[in-house]
C-alpha positions as a LaTeX table, in Angstrom:
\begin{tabular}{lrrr}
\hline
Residue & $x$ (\AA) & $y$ (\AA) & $z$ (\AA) \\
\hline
Unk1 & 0.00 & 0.00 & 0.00 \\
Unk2 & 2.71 & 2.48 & 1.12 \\
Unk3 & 4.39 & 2.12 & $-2.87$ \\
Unk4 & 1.25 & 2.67 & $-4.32$ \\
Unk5 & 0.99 & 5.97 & $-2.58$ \\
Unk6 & 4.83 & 6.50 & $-3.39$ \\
Unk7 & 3.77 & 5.63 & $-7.35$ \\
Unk8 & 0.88 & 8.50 & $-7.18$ \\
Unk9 & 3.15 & 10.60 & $-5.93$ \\
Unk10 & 6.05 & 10.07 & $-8.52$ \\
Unk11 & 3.03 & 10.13 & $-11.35$ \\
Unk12 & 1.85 & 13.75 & $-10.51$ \\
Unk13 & 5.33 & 15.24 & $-10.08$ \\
Unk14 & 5.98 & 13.55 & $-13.23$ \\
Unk15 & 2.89 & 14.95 & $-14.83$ \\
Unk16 & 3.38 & 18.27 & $-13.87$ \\
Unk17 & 6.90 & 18.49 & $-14.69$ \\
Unk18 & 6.77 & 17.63 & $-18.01$ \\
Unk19 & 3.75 & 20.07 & $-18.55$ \\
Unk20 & 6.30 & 22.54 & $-17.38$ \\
Unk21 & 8.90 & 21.83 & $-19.13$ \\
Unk22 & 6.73 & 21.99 & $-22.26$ \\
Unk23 & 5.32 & 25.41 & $-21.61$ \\
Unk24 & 9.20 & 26.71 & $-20.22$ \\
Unk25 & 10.69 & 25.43 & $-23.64$ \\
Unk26 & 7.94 & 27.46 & $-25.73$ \\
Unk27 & 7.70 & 30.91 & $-23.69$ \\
Unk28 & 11.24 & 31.28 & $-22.46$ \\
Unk29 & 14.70 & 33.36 & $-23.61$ \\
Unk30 & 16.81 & 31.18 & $-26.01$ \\
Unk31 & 19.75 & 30.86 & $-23.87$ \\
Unk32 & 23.07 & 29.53 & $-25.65$ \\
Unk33 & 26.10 & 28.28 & $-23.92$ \\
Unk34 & 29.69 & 28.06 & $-26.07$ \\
Unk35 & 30.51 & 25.25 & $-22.94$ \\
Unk36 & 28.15 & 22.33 & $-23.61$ \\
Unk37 & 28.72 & 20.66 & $-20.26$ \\
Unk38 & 27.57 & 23.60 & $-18.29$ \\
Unk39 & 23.67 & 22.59 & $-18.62$ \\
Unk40 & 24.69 & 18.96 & $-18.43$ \\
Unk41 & 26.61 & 19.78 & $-15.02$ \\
Unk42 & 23.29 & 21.97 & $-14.03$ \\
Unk43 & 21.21 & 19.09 & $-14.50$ \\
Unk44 & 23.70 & 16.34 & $-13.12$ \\
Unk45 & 24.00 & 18.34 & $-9.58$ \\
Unk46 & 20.02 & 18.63 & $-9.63$ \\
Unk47 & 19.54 & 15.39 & $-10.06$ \\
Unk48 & 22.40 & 14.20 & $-7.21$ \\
Unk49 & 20.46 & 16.63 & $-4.67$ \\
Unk50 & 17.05 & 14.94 & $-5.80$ \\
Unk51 & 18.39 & 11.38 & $-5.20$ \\
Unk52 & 19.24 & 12.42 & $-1.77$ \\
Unk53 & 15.81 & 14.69 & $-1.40$ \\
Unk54 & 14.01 & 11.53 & $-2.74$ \\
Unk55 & 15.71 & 8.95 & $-0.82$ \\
Unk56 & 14.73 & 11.39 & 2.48 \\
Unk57 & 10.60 & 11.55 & 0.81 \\
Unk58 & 10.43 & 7.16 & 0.56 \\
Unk59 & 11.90 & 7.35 & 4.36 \\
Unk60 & 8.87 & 9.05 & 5.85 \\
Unk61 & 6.90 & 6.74 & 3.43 \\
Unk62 & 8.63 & 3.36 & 4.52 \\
Unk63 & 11.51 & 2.40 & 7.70 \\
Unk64 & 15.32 & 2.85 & 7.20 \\
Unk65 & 15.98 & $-0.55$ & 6.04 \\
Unk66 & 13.07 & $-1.14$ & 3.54 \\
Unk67 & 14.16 & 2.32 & 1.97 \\
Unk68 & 18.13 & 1.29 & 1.41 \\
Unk69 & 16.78 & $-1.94$ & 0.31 \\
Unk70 & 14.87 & $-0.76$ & $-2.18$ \\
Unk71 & 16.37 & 2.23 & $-3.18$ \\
Unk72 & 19.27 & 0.91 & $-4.48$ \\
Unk73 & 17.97 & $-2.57$ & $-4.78$ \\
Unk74 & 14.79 & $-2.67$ & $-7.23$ \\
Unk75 & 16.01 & $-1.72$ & $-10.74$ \\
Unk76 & 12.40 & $-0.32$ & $-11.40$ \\
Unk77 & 12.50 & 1.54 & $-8.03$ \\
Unk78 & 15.98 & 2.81 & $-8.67$ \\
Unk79 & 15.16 & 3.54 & $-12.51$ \\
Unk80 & 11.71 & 5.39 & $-10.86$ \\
Unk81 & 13.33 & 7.87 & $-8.45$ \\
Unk82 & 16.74 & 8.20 & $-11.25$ \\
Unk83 & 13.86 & 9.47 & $-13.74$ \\
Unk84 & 11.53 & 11.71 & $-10.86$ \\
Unk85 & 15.12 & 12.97 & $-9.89$ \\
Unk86 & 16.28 & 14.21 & $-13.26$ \\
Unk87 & 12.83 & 15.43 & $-14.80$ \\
Unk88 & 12.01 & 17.29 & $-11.24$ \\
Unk89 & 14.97 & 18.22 & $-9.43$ \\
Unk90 & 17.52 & 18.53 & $-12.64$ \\
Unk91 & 14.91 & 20.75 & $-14.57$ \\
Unk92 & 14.21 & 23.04 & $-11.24$ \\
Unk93 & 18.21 & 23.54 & $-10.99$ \\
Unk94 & 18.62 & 24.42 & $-14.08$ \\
Unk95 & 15.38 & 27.05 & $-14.47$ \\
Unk96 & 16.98 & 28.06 & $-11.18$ \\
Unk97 & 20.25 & 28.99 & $-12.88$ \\
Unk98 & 18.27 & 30.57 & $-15.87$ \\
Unk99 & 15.80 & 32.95 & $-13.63$ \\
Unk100 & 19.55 & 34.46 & $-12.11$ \\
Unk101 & 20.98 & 34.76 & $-15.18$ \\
Unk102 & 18.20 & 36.63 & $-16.66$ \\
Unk103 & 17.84 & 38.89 & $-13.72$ \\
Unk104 & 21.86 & 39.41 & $-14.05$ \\
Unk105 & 21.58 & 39.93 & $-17.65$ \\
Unk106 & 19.25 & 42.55 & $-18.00$ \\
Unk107 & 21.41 & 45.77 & $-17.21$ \\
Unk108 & 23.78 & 44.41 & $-19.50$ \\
Unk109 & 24.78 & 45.69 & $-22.92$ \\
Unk110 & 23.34 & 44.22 & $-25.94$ \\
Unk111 & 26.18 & 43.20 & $-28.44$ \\
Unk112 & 25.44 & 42.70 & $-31.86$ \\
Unk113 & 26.73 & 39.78 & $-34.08$ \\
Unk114 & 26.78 & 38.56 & $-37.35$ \\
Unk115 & 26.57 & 34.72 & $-37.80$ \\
Unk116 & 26.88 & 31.97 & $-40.83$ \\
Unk117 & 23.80 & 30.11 & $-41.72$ \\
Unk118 & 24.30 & 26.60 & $-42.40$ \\
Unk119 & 20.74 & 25.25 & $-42.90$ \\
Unk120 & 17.37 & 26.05 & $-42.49$ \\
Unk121 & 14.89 & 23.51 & $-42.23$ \\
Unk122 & 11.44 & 24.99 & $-42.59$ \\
Unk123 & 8.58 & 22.00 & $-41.48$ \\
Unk124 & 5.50 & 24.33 & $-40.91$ \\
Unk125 & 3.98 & 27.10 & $-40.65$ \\
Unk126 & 5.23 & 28.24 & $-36.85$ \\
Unk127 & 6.68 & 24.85 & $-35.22$ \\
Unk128 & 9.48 & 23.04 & $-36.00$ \\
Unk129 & 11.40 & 25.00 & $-38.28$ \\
Unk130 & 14.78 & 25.00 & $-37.16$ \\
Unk131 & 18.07 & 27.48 & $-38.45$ \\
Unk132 & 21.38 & 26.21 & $-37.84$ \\
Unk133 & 24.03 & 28.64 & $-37.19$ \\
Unk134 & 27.91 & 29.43 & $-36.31$ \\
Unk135 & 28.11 & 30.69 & $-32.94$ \\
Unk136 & 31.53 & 31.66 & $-32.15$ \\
Unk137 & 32.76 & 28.54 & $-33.35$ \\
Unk138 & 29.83 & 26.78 & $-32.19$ \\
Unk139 & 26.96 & 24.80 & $-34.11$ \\
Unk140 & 24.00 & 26.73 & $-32.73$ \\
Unk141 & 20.05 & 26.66 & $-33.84$ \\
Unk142 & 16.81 & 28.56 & $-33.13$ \\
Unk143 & 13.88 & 26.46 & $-33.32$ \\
Unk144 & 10.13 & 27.08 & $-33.33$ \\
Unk145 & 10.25 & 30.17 & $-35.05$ \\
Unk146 & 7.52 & 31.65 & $-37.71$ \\
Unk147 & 9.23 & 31.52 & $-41.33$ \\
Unk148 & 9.77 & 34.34 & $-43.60$ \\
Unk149 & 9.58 & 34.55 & $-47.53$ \\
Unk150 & 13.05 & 34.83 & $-46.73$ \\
Unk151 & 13.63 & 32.04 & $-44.99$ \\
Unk152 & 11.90 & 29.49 & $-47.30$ \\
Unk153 & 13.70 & 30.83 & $-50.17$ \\
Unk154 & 16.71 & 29.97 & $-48.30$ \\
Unk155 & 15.46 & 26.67 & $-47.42$ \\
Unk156 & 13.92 & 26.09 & $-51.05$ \\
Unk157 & 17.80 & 27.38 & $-52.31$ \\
Unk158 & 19.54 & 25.02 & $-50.36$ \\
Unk159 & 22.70 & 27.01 & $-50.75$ \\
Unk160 & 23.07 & 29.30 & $-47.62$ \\
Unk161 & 26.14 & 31.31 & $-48.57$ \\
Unk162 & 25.08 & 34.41 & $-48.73$ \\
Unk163 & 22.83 & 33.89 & $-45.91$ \\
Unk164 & 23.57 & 35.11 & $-42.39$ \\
Unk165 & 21.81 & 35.84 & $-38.62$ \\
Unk166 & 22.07 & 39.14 & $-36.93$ \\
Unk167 & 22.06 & 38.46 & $-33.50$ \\
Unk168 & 21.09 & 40.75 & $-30.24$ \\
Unk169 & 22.76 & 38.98 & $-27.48$ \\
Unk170 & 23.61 & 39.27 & $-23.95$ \\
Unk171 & 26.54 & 37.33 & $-22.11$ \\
Unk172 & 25.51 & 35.90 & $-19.00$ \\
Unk173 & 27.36 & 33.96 & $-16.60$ \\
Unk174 & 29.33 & 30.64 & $-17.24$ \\
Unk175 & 29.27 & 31.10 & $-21.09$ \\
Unk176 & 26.22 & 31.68 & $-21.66$ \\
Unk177 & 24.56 & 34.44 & $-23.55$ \\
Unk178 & 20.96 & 34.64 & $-23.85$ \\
Unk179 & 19.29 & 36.03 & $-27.14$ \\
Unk180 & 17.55 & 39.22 & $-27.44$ \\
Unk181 & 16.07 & 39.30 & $-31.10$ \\
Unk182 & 17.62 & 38.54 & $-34.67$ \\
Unk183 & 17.10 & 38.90 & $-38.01$ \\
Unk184 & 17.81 & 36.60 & $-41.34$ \\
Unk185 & 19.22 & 38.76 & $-43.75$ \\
Unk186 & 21.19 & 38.08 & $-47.55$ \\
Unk187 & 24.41 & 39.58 & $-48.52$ \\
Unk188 & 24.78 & 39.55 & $-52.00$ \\
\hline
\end{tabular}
């Protein structure tokens, strides 16, 4: 009875996580990081904290022993709270580290940049479409955006040479700069 109520529990933070993170990636800053493992280390220490946070919740749900011995004991049990730890705890330390970097961010100056387009993949009308760019060195994209006549001549070209992205950024802290506005433009 007591892991049924432990399942219920892990189900709703589940749902409501993910319904989160689904509105968060469509309504937020594009934030872009020229150190991949920053996010992955942001998650990673999330996740550690909401093994031990977790493993703390099942002990007021079961006794000391029963917890350690299925904790780290039950694949599915381990797999469970490994999953509830990354999608809850991971995704709260990262939004965490977003929300102070945006509040750091905003009395800083803009600087504008001029990137390489390498490909723009146009799927629909305002989802999906996806522009892949040079970021300092970087393979960046910006997704979900609406398409311009522009843009699907670009796409419909296939040959993105003369094609670029003027970027307003921000830096932010650890690498990261989050992105103000941009424009796809052609140089002839």
């Amino acid at each position: 009875m007591k892991e049924k109520r432990f399942d219920n529990f892990f189900i709703t933070c589940t749902v409501v996580f993910t319904a989160l993170l689904i509105y968060h990636r469509k309504t937020t800053n594009r934030e872009m990081f020229l150190n991949n493992y920053i996010p992955i280390s942001l998650y990673l220490a999330g996740t550690l904290v909401g093994l031990g946070v977790l493993f703390l919740i099942r002990k007021t749900f079961f006794d000391f022993e029963e917890t350690l011995q299925f904790f780290f004991t039950d694949f599915t049990t381990l797999v469970k709270n490994l999953f509830l730890s990354v999608v809850v705890f991971g995704t709260t330390s990262f939004w965490f580290f977003e929300y102070v970097n945006e509040r750091l961010v905003d009395s800083a100056d803009a600087i504008y940049i001029k990137c390489k387009v390498f490909k723009v993949y146009i799927v629909s009308a305002g989802s999906s479409n996806t522009i892949d760019f040079d970021f300092f060195g970087n393979d960046e994209s910006i997704d979900n955006f609406n398409s311009t006549e522009l843009m699907r001549q670009a796409n419909k070209e296939g040959n993105y040479e003369k094609y670029f992205l003027n970027l307003t950024i921000k830096k932010g802290l650890l690498t990261s700069y989050i992105l103000e506005d941009y424009s796809f433009v052609i140089e002839n």
